[in-house]
N, C-alpha and C positions, 0 to 999 in steps of 0.2 A: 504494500500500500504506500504511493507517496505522498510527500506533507511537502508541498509549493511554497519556500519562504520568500523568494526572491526574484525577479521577472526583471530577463534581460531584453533591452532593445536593441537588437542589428540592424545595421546601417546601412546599408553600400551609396558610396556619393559618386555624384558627374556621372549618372546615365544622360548619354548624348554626345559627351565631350566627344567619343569618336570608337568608330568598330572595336578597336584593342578593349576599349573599355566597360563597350555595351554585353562581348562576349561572354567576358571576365564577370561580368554581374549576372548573367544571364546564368551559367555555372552555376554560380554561388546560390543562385536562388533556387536551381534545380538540385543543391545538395541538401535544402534544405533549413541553413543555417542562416541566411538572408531572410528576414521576414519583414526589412522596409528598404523602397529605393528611392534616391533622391533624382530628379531628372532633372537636369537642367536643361533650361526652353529653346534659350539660344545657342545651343550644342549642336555643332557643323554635323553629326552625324544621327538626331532625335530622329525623325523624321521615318528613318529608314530599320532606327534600332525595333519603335516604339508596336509594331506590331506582333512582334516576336515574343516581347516582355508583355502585354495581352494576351498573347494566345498560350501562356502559361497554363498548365493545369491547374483548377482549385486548389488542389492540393500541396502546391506548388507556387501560387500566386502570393508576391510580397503585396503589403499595404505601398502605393506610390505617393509620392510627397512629391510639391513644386521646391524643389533647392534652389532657392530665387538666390539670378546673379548678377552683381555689377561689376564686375571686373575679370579680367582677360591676366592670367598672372605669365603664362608660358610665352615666352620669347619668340617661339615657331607656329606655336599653331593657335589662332586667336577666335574669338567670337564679339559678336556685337551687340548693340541691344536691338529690341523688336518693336521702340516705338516709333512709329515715322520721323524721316528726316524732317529736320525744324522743330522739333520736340523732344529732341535728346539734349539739350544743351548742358554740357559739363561733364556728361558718359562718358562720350568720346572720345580719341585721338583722331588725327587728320586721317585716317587708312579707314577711320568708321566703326574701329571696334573698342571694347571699353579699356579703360585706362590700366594698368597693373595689377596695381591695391586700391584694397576700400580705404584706405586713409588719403589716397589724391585724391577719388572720387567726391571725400568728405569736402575737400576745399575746394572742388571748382562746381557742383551740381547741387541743387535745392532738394531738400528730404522730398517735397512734394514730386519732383523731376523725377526721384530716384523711386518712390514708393507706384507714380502713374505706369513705370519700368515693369516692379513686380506684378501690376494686376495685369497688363500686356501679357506676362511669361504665363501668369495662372491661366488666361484666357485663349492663350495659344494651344497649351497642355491638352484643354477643353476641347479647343477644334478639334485636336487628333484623337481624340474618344477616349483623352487618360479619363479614371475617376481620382481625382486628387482628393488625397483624406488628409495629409498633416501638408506643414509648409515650415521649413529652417533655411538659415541662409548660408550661401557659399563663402568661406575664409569670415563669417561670424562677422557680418557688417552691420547686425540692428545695436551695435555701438553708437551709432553714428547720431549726434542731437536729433533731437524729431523723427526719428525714422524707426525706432522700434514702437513706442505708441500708435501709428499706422500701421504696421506690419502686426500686432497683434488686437487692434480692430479690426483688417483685412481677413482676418485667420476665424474672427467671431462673426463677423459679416458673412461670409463663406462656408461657414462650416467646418472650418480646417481642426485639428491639434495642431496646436502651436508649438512648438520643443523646445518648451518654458525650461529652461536649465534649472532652477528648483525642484521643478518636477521632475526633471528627468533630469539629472547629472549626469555628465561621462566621467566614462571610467579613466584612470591613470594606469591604465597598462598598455603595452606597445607589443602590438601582433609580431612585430620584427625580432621580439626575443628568441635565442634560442638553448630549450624546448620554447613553443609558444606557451601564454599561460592554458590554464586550461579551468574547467568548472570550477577548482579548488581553491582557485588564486581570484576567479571574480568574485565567489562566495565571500572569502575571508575581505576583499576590499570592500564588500557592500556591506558585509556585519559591521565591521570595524569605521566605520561611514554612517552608521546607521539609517542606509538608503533601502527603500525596498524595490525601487526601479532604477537601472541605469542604460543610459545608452553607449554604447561599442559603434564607434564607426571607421571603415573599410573603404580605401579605394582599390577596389583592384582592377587590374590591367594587365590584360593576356601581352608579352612582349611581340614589340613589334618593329620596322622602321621607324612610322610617327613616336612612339613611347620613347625609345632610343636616343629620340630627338629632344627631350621636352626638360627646357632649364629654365628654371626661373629667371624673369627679366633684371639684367644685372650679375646673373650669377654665368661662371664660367661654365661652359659645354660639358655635359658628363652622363653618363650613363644610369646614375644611382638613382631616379625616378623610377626609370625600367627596371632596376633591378627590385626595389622594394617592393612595387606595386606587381609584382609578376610572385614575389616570393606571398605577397597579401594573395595572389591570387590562387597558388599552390596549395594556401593553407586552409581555405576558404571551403576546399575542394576535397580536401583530403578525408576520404572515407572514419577512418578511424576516429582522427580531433573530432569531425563534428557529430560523429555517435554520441563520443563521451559528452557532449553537451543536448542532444538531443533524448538520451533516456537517463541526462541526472536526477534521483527524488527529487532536489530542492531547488530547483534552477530550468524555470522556463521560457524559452525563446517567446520575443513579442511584439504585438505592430500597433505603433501607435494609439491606432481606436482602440485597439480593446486596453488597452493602458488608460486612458481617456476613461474607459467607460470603468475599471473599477477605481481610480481616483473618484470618481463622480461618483459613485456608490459611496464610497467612506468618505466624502465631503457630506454628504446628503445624511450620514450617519451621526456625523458629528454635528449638526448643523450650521455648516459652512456650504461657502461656495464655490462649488470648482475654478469658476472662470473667472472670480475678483467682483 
């Protein structure tokens, strides 16, 4: 008989950023161990991934989240935003795709510029037949003044989960260990945390030429994106690790909404309110 203490969220971010990556998630989610994926809208490769990750089995199917994005950080390979020309002002760079980091973005674009941005991306998701449930953002920019108060009206406006860090902590452990951690080492961080939810996030990416290529703007050429995010995607994959995590007693894989929905149970117990 098992006793459920603890309920992890998986991750997988940058569906769309491009084939190496849609694969790499695509795996991941048909081993099982994937139960959320983040899409980014304006990813040169969504379009072509997004049918694929649909015609997943139920069984099989992760919850999909809008990973809303402003900024382009790869040196090689860039994306832009989706709101017409004349209404991006500050996104930008001269070539049309977004700026780096979210800290230029902060100084040259209006929270409202950037927020019209995200509901464009949710909107686009929508044409292609996603069903969007949660929404978190790419490189963590609802930092930015006035832009997360938008971003989590948008989310309540929508019907999203929002990936209130409160509520969902991440975890401080790094898949790149080696052994990787495994159910024994999230348990002990969530006890010891006294969290009863956290989220674990994953990029992985099947290597490739494009992966090979991808250095942060500013930083010198090198291979180590490809290699980690290929070793993320090994481990993702790997029959055994993610047994051990999928018939632990105390350690259940999880997607957003149903995290959502028993928060809102024990809000509604305590008589509080999930959403503020």
């Amino acid at each position: 008989m098992t006793s459920i203490e603890r309920y992890l969220l998986t991750r997988a971010d940058d569906f769309g950023a491009s084939d190496g990556a849609n694969q790499a998630i695509l795996e991941a989610a048909r081993s099982g161990f994937i139960r959320n994926v983040g899409l980014m809208a304006p990813g040169p490769a969504l379009k072509e991934g997004v049918k694929a990750l649909l015609d997943l089995p139920a069984s099989q199917r992760p919850s999909l989240g809008l990973h809303a994005t402003i900024n382009s950080e790869w040196e090689t390979h860039r994306w832009g935003p989706l709101l017409p020309q004349g209404k991006t002002e500050g996104l930008a760079r001269a070539d049309g795709t977004f700026l780096p980091f979210p800290k230029l973005t902060a100084e040259t674009a209006s929270p409202r510029t950037i927020l019209k941005e995200v509901e464009a991306q949710l909107r686009h998701l929508r044409t292609l037949g996603v069903p969007v449930e949660y929404m978190d953002t790419h490189m963590g920019f609802a930092w930015i003044p006035g832009v997360r108060e938008g971003l989590v009206s948008l989310a309540r406006e929508e019907g999203l989960v929002w990936n209130d860090a409160d509520l969902f902590p991440s975890l401080k452990l790094s898949s790149r260990e080696d052994p990787a951690p495994g159910p024994g080492e999230v348990l002990a961080q969530m006890r010891s945390r006294s969290i009863d939810h956290a989220v674990w996030v994953f990029h992985p990416n099947r290597r490739d030429p494009l992966s090979e290529s991808l250095h942060v703007v500013g930083k010198e050429p090198s291979d180590l994106v490809a290699r980690q995010r290929e070793q993320e995607y090994r481990l993702l994959t790997h029959p055994a690790w993610v047994k051990s995590f999928l018939h632990h007693p105390h350690l259940r894989l999880s997607t957003y909404p149903e995290a959502a929905q028993r928060k809102c149970k024990g809000s509604e117990e305590n008589g509080t309110n999930f959403w503020g």
